[in-house]
C-alpha positions in Angstrom: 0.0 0.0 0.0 1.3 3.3 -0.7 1.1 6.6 1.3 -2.2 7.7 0.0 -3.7 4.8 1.0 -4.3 3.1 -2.6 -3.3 -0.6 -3.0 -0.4 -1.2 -5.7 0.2 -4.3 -6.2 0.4 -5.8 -9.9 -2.7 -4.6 -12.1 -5.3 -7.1 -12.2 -5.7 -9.4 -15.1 -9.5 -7.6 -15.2 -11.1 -5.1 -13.3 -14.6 -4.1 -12.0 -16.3 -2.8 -14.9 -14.6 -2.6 -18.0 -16.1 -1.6 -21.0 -17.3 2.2 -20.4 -17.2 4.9 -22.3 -13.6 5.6 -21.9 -14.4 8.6 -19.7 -16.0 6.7 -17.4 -13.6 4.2 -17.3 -10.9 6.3 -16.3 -13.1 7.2 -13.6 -13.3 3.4 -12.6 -9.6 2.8 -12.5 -10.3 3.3 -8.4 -12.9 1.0 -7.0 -13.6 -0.9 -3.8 -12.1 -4.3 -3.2 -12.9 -6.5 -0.1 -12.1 -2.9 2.1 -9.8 -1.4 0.3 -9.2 1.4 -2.5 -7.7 0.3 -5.3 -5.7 2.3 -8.1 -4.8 1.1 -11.4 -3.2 4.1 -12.3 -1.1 3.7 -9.3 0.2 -0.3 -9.8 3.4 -1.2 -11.4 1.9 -1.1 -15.2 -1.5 -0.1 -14.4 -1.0 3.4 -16.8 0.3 0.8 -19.8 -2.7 -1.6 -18.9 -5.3 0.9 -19.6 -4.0 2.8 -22.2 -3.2 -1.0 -24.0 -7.0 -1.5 -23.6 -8.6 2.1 -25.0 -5.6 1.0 -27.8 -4.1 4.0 -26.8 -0.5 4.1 -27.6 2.5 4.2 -24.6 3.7 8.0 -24.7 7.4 8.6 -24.4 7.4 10.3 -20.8 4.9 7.6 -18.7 5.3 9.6 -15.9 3.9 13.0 -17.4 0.8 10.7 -18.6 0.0 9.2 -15.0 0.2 12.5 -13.9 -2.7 13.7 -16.2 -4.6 11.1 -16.2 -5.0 11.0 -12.3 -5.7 14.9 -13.2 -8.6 13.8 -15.7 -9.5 11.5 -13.3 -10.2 14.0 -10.4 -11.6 16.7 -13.0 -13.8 13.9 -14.0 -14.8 12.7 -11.2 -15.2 15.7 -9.6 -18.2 16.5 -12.7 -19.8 13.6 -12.0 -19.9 14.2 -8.4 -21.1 17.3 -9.1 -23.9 19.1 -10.2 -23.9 21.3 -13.2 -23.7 24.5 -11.3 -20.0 24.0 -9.7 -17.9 26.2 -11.1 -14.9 24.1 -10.1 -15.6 20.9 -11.2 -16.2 22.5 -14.5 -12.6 24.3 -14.3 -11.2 21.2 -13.6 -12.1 19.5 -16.7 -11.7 22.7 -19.2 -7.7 23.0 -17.8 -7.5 18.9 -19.1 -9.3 19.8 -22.0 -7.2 22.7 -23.2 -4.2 20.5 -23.4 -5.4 20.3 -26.8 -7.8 21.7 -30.0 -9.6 20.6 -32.9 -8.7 21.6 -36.2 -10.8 22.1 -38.6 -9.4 21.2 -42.3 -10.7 20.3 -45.5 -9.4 16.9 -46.8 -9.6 14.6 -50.3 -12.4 12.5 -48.5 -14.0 16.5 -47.9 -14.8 18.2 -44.4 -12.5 16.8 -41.7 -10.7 17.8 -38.4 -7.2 17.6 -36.9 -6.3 16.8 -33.0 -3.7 18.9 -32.2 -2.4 17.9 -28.2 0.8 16.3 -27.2 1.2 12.6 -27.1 1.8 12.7 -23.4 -1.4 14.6 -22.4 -3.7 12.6 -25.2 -4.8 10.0 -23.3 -6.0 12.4 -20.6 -7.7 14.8 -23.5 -9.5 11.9 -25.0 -11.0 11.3 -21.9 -12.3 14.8 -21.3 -13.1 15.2 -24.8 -15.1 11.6 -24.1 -17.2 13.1 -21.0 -18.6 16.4 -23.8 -19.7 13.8 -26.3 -21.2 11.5 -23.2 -23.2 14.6 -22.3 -24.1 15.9 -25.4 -25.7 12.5 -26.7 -26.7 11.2 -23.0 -29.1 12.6 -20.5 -26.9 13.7 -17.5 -28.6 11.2 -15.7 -28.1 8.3 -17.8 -24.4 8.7 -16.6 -24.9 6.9 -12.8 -23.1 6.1 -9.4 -23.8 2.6 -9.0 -26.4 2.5 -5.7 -24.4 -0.1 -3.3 -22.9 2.6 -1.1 -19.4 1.0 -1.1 -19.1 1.1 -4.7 -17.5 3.7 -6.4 -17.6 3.2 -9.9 -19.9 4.8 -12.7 -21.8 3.8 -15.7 -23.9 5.0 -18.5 -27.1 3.8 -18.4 -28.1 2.9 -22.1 -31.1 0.2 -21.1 -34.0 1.5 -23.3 -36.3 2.1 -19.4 -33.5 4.3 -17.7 -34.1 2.3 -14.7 -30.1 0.5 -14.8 -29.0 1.0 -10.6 -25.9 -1.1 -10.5 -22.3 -1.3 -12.1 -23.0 -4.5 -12.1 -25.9 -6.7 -11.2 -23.6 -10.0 -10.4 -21.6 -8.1 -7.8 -23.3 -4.7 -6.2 -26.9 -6.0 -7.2 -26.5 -9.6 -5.7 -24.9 -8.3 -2.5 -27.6 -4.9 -2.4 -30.4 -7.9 -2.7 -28.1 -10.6 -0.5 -28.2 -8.2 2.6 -32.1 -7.1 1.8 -33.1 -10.7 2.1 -30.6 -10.9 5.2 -32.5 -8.0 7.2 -35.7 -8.8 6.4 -35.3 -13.1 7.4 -31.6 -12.6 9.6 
């Protein structure tokens, strides 16, 4: 365990929740295991782990690209936490989002655009840039804390009813129902 409190051992071969939007699961790279925090970001490899599955290429300075992921992570985090009204949260995620622009150009194939951000600080800008297009396609409520109150992690809730309440009905629902039963018959 490191000073913050985070577990770091070796990064898991798989992880609660995979599969998110990336912006979400940057978010999830911490979650609740059996008591304690853990970090992906923060194990031996965890950085090369994720980026390996958003097939997101190893940047040259590994360092500089924990750093501003963990940043994207808090800004992120910090929005979804939020509501739309904090000024703050909001800062948080422009300053990760103005590590890079859009260019707009005009290609053979026709209309087109141009990323423009260094390869250090694109992982952290695609997630950023992830959490717009989340919100401008999604409901802010379709993008949900899961409701065990140890769980940490988020989801977008694409069921056609809207009605989705857990990460992930095997773990968090069956325990959420598990300890239901338990109080009600216990």
């Amino acid at each position: 365990m490191c000073d913050d409190g985070y577990m770091t051992e070796t990064p898991l071969q798989s992880r609660p929740l995979e599969g998110e939007p990336i912006a979400l699961d940057l978010v999830n790279t911490q979650w609740n295991e059996r008591g304690s925090r853990m970090d992906l970001l923060a194990m031996e490899g965890g950085v090369a782990q994720w980026l390996s599955e958003h097939g997101l290429q190893q940047p040259r300075d590994s360092s500089t690209t924990q750093a501003t992921l963990i940043e994207a992570r808090t800004a992120l985090r910090q929005c979804l936490e939020a509501d739309d009204g904090d000024d703050s949260a909001r800062e948080a995620l422009n300053q990760v989002l103005e590590y890079g622009r859009i260019v707009p150009r005009l290609g053979s194939e026709g209309p087109g655009e141009r990323v423009e951000v260094d390869e250090v600080q694109y992982p952290a800008w695609v997630a950023a840039r992830n959490y717009l297009e989340l919100r401008n396609k999604w409901s802010r409520k379709r993008i949900r804390a899961c409701a065990h109150p140890d769980c940490i992690l988020y989801f977008l809730d694409a069921t056609r009813s809207g009605t989705r309440r857990w990460c992930d009905m095997q773990t968090c629902g069956n325990r959420a129902k598990a300890k239901r039963h338990y109080n009600r018959h216990g």
